[in-house]
Structures are given as structure tokens and as C-alpha cells.
N, CA, C and O atoms as a GROMACS GRO file, in nm:
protein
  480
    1UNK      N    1  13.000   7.950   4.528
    1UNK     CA    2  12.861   7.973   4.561
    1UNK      C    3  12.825   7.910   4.696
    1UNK      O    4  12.780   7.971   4.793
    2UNK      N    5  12.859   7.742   4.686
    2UNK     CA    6  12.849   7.730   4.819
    2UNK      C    7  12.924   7.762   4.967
    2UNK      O    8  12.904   7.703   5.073
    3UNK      N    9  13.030   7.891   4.937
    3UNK     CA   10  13.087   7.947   5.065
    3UNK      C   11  13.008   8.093   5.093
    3UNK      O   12  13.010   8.154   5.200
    4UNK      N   13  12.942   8.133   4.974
    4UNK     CA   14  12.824   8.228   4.967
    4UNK      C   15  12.736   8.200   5.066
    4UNK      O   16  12.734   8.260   5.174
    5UNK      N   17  12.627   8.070   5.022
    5UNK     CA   18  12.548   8.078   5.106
    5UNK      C   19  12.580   8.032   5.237
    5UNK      O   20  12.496   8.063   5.321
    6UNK      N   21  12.698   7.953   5.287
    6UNK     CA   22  12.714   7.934   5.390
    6UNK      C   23  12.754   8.067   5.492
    6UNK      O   24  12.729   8.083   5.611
    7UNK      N   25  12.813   8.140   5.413
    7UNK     CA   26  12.827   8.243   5.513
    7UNK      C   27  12.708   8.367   5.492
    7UNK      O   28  12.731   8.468   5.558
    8UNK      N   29  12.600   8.369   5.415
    8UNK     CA   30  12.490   8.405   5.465
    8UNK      C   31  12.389   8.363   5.549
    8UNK      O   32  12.306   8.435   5.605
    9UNK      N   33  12.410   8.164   5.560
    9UNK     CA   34  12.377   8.114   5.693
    9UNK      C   35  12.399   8.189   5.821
    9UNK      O   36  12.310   8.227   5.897
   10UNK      N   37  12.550   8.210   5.839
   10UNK     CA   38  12.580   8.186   5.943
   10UNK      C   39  12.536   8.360   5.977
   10UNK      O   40  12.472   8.405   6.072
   11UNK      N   41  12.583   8.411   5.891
   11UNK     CA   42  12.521   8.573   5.935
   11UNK      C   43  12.363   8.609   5.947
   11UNK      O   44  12.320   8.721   5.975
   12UNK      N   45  12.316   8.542   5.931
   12UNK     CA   46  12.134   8.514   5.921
   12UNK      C   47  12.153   8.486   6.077
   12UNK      O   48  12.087   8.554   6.155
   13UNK      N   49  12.211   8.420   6.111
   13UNK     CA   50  12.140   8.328   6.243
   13UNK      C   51  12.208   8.393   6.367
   13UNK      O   52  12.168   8.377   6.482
   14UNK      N   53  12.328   8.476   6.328
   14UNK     CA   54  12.394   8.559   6.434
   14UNK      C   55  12.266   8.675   6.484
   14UNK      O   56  12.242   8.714   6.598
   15UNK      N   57  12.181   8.722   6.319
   15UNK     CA   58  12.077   8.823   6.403
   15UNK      C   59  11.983   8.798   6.454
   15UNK      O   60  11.912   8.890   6.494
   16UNK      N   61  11.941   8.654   6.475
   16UNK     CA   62  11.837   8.596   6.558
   16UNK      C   63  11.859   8.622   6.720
   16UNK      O   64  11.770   8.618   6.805
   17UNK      N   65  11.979   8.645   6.738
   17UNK     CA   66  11.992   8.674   6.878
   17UNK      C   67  12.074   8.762   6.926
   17UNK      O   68  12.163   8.740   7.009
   18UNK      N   69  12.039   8.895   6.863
   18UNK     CA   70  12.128   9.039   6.870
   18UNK      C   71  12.097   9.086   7.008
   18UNK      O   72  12.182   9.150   7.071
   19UNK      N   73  12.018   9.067   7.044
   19UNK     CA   74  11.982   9.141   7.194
   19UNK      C   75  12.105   9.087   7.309
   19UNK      O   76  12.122   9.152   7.412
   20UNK      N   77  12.178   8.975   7.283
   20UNK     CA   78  12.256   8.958   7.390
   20UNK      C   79  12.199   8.952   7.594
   20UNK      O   80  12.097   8.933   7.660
   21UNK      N   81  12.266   8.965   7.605
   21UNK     CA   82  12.231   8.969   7.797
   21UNK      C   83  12.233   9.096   7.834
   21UNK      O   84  12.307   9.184   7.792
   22UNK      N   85  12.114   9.106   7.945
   22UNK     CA   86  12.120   9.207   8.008
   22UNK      C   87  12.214   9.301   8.081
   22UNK      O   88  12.286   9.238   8.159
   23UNK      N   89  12.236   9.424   8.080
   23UNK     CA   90  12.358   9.510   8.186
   23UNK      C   91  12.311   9.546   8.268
   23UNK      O   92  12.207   9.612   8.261
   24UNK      N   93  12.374   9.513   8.384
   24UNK     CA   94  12.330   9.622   8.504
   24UNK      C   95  12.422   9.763   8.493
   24UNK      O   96  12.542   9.736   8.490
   25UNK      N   97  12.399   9.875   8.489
   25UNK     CA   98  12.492   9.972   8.459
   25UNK      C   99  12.457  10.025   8.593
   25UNK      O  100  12.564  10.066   8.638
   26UNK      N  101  12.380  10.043   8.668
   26UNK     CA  102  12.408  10.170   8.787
   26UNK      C  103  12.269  10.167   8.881
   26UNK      O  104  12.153  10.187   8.848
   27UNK      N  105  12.321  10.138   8.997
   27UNK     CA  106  12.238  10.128   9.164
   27UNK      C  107  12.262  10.221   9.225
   27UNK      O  108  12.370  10.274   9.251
   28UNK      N  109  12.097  10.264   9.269
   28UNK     CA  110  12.101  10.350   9.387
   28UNK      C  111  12.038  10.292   9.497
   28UNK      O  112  11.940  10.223   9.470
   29UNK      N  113  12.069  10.303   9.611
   29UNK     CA  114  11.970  10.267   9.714
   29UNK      C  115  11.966  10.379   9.846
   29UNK      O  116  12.049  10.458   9.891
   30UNK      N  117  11.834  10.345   9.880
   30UNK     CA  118  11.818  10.450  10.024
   30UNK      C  119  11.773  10.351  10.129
   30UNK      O  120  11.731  10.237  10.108
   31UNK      N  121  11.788  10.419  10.253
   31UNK     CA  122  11.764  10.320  10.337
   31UNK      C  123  11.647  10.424  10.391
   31UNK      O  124  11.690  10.539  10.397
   32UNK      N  125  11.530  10.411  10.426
   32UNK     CA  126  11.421  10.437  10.473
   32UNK      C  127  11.439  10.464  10.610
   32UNK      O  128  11.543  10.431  10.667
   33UNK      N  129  11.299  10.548  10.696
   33UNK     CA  130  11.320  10.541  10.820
   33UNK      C  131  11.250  10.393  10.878
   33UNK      O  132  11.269  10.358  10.994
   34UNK      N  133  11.182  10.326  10.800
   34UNK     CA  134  11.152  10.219  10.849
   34UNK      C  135  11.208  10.060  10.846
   34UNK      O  136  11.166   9.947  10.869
   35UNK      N  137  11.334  10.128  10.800
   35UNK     CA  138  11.438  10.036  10.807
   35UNK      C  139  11.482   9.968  10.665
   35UNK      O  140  11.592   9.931  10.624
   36UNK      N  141  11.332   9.966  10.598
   36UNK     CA  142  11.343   9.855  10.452
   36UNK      C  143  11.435   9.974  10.371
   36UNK      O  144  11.486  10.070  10.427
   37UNK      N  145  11.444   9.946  10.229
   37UNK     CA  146  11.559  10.011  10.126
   37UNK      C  147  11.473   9.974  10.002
   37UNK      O  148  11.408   9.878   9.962
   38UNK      N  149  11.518  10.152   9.944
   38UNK     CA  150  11.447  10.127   9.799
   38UNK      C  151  11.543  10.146   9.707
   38UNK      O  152  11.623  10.240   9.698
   39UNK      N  153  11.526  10.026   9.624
   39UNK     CA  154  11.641  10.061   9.497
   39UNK      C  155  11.594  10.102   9.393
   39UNK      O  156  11.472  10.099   9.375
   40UNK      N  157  11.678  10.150   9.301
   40UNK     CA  158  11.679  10.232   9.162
   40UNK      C  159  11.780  10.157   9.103
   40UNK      O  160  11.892  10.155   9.154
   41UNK      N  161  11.757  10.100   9.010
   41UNK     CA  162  11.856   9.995   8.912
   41UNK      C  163  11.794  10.042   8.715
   41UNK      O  164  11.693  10.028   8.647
   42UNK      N  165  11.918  10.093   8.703
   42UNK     CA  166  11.948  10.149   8.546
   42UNK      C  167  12.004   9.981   8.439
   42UNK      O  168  12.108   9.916   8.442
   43UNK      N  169  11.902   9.968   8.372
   43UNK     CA  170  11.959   9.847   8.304
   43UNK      C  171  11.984   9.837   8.136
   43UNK      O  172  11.881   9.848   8.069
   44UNK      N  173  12.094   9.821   8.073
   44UNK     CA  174  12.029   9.817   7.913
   44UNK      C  175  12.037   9.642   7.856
   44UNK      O  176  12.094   9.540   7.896
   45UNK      N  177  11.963   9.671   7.767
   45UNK     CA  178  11.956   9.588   7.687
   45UNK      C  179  11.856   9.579   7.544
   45UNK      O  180  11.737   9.612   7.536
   46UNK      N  181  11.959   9.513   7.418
   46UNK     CA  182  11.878   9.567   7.308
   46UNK      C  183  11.720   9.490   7.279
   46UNK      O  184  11.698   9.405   7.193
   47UNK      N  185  11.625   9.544   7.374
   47UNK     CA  186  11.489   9.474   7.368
   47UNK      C  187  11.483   9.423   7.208
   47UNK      O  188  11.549   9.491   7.129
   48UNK      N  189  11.401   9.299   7.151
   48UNK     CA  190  11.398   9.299   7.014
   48UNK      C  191  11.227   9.311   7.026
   48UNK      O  192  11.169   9.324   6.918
   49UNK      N  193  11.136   9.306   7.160
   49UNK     CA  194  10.997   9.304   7.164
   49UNK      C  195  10.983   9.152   7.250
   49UNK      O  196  11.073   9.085   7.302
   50UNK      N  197  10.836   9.126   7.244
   50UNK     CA  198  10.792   9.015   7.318
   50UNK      C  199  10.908   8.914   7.364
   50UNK      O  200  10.933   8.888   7.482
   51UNK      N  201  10.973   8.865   7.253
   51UNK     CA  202  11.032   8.743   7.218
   51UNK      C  203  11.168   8.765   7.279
   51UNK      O  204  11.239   8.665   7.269
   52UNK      N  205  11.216   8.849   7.329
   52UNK     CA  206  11.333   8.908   7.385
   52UNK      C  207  11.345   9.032   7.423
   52UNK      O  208  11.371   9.124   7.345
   53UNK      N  209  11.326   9.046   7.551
   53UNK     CA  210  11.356   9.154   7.666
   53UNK      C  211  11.364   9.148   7.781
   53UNK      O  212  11.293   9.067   7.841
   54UNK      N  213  11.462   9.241   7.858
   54UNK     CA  214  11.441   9.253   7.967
   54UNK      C  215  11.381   9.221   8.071
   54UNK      O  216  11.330   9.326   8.111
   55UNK      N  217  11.358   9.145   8.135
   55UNK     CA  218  11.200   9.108   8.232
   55UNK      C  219  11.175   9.093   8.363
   55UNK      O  220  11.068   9.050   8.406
   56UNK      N  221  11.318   9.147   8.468
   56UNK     CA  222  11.372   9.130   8.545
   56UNK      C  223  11.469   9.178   8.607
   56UNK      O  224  11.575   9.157   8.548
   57UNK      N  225  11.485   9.266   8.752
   57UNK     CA  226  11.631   9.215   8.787
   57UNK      C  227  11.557   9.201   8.960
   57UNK      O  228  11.448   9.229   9.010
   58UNK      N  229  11.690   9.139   9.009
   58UNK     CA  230  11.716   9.091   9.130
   58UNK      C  231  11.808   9.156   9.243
   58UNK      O  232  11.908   9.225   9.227
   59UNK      N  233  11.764   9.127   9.328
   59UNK     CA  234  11.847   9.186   9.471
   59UNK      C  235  11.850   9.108   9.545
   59UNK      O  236  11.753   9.065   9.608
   60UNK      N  237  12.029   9.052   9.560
   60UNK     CA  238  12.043   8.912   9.603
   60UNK      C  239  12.172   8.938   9.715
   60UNK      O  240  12.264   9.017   9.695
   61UNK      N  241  12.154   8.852   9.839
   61UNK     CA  242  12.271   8.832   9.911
   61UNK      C  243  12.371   8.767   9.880
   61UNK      O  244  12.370   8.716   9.768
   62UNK      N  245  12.496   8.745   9.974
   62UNK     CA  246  12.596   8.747   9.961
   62UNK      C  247  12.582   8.570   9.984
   62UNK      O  248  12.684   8.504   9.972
   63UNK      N  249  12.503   8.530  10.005
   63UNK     CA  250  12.433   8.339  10.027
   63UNK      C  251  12.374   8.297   9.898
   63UNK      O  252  12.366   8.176   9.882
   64UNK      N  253  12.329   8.376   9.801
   64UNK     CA  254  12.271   8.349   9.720
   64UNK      C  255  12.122   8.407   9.748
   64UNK      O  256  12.075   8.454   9.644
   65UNK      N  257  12.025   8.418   9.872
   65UNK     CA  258  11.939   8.440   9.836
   65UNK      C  259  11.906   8.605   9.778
   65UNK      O  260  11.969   8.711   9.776
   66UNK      N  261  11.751   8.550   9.729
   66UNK     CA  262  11.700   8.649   9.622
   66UNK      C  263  11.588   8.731   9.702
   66UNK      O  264  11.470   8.696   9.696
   67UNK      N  265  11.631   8.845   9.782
   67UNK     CA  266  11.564   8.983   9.880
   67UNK      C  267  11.494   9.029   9.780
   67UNK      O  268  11.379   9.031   9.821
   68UNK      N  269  11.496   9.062   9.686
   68UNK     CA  270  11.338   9.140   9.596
   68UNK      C  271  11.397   9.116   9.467
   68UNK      O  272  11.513   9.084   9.441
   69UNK      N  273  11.276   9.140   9.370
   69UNK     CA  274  11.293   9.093   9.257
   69UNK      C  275  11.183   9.218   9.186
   69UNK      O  276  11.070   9.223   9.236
   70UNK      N  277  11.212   9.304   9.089
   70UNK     CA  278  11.132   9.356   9.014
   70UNK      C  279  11.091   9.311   8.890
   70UNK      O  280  11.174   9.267   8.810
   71UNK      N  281  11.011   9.315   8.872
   71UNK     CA  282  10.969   9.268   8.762
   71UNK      C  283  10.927   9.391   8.602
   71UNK      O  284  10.872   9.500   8.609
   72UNK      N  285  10.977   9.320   8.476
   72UNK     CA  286  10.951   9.436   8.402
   72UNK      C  287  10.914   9.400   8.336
   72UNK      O  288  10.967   9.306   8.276
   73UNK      N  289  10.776   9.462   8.297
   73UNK     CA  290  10.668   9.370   8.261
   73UNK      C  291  10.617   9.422   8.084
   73UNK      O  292  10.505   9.442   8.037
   74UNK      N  293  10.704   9.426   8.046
   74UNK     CA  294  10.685   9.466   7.902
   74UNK      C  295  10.855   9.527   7.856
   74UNK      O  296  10.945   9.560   7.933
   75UNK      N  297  10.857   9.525   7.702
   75UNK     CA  298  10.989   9.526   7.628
   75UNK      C  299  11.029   9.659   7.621
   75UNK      O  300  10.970   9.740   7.549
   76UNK      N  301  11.144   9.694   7.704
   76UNK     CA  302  11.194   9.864   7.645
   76UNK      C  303  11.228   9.897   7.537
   76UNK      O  304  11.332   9.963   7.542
   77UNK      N  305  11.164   9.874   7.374
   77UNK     CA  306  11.262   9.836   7.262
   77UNK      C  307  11.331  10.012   7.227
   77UNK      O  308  11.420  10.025   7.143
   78UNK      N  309  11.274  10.134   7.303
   78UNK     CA  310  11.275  10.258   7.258
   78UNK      C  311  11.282  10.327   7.381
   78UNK      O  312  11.223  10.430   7.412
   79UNK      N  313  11.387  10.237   7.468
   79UNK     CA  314  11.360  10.325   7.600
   79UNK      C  315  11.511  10.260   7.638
   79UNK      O  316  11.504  10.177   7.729
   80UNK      N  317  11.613  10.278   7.597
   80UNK     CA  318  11.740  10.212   7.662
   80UNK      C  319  11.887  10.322   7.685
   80UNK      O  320  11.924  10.405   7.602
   81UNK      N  321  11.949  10.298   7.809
   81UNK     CA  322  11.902  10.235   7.884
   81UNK      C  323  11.780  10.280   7.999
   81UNK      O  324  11.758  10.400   7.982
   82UNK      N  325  11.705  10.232   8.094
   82UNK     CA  326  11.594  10.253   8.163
   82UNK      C  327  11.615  10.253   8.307
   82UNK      O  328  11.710  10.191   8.355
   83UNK      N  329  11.548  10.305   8.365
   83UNK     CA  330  11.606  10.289   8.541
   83UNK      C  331  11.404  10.256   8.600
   83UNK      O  332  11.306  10.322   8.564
   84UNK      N  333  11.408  10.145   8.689
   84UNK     CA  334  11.301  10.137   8.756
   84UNK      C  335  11.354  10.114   8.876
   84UNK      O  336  11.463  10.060   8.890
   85UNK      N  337  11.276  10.158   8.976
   85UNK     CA  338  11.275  10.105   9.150
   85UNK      C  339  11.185   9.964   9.150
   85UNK      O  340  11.117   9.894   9.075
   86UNK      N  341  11.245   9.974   9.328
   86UNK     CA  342  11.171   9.849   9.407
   86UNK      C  343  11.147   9.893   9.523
   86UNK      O  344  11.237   9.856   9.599
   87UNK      N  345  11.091   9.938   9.561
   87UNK     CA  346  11.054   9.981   9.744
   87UNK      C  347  11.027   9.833   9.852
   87UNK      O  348  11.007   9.715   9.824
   88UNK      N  349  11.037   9.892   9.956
   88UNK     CA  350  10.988   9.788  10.099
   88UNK      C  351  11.133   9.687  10.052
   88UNK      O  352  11.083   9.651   9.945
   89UNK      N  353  11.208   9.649  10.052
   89UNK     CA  354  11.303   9.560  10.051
   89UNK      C  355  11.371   9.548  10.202
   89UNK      O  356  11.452   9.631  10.244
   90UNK      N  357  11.334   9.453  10.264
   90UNK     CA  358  11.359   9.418  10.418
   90UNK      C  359  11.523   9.370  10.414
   90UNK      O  360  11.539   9.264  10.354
   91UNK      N  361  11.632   9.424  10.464
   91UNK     CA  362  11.748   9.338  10.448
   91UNK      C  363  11.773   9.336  10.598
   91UNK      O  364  11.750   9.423  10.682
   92UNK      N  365  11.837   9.190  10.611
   92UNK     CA  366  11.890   9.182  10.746
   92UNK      C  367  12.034   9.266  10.809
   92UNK      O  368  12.123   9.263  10.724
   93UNK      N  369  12.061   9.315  10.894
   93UNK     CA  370  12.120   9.405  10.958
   93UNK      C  371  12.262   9.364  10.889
   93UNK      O  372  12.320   9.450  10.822
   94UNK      N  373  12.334   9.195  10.911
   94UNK     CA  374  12.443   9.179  10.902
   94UNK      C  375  12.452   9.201  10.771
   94UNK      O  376  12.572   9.226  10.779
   95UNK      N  377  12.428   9.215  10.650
   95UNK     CA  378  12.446   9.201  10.510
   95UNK      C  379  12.458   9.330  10.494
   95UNK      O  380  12.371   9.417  10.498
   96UNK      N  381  12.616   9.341  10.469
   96UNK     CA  382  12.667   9.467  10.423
   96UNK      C  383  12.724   9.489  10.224
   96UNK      O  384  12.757   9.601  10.184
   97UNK      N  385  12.724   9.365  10.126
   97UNK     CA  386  12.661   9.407  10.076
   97UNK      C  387  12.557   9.305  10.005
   97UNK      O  388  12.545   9.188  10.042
   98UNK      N  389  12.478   9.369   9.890
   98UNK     CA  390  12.378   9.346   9.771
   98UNK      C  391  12.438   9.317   9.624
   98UNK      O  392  12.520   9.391   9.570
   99UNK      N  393  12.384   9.199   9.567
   99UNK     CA  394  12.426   9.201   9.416
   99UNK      C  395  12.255   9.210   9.315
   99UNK      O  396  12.150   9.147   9.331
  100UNK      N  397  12.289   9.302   9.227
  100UNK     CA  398  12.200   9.327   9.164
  100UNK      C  399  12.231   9.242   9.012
  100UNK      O  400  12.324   9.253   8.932
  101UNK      N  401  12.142   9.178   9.014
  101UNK     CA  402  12.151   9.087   8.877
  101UNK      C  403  12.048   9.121   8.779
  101UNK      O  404  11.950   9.171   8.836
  102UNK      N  405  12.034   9.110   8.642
  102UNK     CA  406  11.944   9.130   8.565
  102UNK      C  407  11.903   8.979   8.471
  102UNK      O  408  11.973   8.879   8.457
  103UNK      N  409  11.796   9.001   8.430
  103UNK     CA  410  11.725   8.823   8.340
  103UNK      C  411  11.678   8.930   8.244
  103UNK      O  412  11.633   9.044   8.256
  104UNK      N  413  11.704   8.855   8.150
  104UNK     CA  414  11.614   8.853   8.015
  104UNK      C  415  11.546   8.712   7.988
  104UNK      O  416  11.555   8.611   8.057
  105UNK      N  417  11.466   8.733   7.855
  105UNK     CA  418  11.347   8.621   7.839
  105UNK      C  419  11.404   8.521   7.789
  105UNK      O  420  11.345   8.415   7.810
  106UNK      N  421  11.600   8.506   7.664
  106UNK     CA  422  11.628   8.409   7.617
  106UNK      C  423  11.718   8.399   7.701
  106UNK      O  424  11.712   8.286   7.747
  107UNK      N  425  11.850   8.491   7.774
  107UNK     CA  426  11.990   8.395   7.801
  107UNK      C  427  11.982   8.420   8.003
  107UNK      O  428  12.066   8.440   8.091
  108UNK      N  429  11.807   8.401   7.998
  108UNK     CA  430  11.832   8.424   8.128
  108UNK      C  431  11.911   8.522   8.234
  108UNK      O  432  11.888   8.641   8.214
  109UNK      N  433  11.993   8.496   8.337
  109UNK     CA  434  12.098   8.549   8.398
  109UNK      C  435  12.237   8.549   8.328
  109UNK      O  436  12.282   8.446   8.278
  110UNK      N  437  12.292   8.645   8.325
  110UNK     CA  438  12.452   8.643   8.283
  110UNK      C  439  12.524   8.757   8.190
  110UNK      O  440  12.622   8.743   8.116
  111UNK      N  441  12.444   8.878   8.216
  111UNK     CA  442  12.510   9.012   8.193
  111UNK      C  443  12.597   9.066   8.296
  111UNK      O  444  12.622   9.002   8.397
  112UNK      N  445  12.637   9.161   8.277
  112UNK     CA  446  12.694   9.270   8.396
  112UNK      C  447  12.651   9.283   8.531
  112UNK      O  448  12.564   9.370   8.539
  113UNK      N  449  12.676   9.231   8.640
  113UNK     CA  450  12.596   9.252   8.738
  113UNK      C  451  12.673   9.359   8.838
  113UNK      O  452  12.794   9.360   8.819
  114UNK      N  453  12.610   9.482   8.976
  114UNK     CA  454  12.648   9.559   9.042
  114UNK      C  455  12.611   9.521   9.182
  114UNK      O  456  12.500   9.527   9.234
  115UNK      N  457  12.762   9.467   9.250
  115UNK     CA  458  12.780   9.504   9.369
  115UNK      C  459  12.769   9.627   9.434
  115UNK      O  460  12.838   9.724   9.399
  116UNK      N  461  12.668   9.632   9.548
  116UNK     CA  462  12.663   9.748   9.604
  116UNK      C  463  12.703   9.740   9.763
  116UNK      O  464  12.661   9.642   9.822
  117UNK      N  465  12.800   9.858   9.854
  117UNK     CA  466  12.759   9.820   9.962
  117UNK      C  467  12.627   9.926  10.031
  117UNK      O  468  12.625  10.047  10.008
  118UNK      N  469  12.537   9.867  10.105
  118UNK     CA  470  12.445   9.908  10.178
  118UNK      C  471  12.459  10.031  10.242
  118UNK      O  472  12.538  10.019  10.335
  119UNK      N  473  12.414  10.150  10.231
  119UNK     CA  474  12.432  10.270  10.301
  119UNK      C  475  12.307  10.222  10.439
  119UNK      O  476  12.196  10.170  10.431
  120UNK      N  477  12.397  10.274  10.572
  120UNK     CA  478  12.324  10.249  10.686
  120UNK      C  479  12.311  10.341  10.738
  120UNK      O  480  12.248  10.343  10.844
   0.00000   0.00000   0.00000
């Protein structure tokens, strides 16, 4: 009995955090005539609602810094996977390429992320 409930413990508490980390599955970008670049970033992840989703991804150089950041401002729990843009994204000339990262609300950064290089 008591290897019963211990292993209904442990399977109880595995579904507290089924949603896992975000994927980046697939980038598009254009480069504008005004130089900036708009991306299109396809992301899944199993939204569970408020308490865990999606909420984020990033467009980051090859230094670490963070060039735009979209924000997603509510849970896809019936929409996966999803593609949103980011327009006006200013990148400097030498940065040939972009890493697209995704955040969720519990494990933060640390899904799938997509290297892209920059179409010029």
C-alpha cells in the first residue's frame, strides 16, 4: 500500500508541470526598405492557462544582447503551435546572425531556440 501511494505521489506531481519549456519551431524575417526587420516566430508550448504559458520570445545577438522582445500577452491553451510578429527591429549592419529564444511564466528560458542568418 505504501508503494501505492508513493507512486501516486510522484505521478500527481509530474502533472503539476506538464507544460514543460517553450519551442521555438520556425523564423521568418524580412528586412524592410527602412532598414529595420520584421520577424514572424512560430512557437509551441502546452499553455496550462494563467499559471503557465508562453509569454515571450526574444531577438538576441550574437553578445548576448536582447534587439526586441515580443510579448504574449495571454495563454494559447487552444491555439498551438502559434506564430506572432515583431516589426521596427533596428539591427546593426555587422550582425549577421539572430537567436530567437522563447520564456514561459514557470521554467523561464530553456526550450528550443532558432538561429537565423539575417537576409540583407
Amino acid at each position: 500500500m505504501r508503494l501505492l501511494i508513493s507512486g501516486f505521489i510522484i505521478l500527481f506531481s509530474s502533472f503539476s508541470a506538464t507544460a514543460g519549456e517553450v519551442d521555438v519551431l520556425d523564423v521568418k524575417a524580412e528586412k524592410n526598405a527602412s532598414g529595420s526587420y520584421r520577424f514572424s516566430v512560430t512557437v509551441k508550448h502546452a499553455d496550462e492557462g494563467w499559471d503557465h504559458y508562453a509569454d515571450k520570445w526574444d531577438v538576441v545577438d550574437s553578445d548576448g544582447n536582447i534587439l526586441g522582445t515580443r510579448v504574449l500577452a495571454h495563454p494559447h491553451v487552444n491555439e498551438q503551435p502559434f506564430t506572432r510578429s515583431l516589426s521596427n527591429i533596428e539591427i546593426p549592419e555587422d550582425v549577421k546572425y539572430v537567436l530567437i529564444r522563447a520564456h514561459d511564466s514557470v521554467h523561464k528560458y530553456g526550450g528550443k531556440e532558432f538561429k537565423l542568418e539575417l537576409p540583407r
